[in-house]
N, C-alpha and C positions, 0 to 999 in steps of 0.2 A: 455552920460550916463556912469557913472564909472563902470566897472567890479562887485560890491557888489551891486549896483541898478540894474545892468540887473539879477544879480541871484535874487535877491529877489521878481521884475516882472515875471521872468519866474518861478519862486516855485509857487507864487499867483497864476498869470495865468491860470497855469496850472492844477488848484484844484477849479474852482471858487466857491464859497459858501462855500466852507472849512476855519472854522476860525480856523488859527494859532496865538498862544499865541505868544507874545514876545521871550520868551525863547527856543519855539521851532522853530523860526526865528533864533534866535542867533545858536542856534546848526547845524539846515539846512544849514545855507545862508555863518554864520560865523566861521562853525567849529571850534569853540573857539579859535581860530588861534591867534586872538588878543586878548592878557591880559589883555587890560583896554576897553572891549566891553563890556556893558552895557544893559540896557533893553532901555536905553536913547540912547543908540548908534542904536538901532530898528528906535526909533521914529523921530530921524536928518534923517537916510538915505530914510523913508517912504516921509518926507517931500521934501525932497529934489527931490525925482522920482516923488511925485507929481506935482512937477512943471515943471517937462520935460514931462508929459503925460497927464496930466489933462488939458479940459479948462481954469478951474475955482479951481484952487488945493484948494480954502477955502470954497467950496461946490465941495469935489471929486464924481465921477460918477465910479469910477474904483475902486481905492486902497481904500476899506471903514474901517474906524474903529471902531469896538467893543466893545464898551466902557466896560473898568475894564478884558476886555481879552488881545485881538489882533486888527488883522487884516484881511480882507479877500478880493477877485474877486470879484465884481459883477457878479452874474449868469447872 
């Protein structure tokens, strides 16, 4: 797991039912650190933690998405 997929597991995690918007991902997770992160740069790195924690990353049980918001924990 890269260093920006464990921060953005343990943000989720840590909040479950709190949905976080893209943006407020990228502020959190990415402290605007990097110039060309994106609200697409959310959606690769969610993807990609999906596949290292999820059974089944194409029906998640953990990392759920929001549709038209974010993201959020499973309670």
């Amino acid at each position: 797991m890269t260093a920006k997929e464990y921060l953005l597991l343990q943000l989720l995690a840590s909040h479950p039912g709190v949905v976080f918007t893209r943006d407020t991902l990228l502020e959190r997770v990415w402290q605007f650190e990097y110039p060309g992160a994106t609200t697409r740069t959310v959606d690769v790195h969610v993807n990609s933690l999906r596949k290292k924690v999820e059974v089944d990353p194409s029906n998640p049980r953990y990392v759920l998405t929001v549709r038209g918001v974010g993201y959020r924990f499973a309670e």
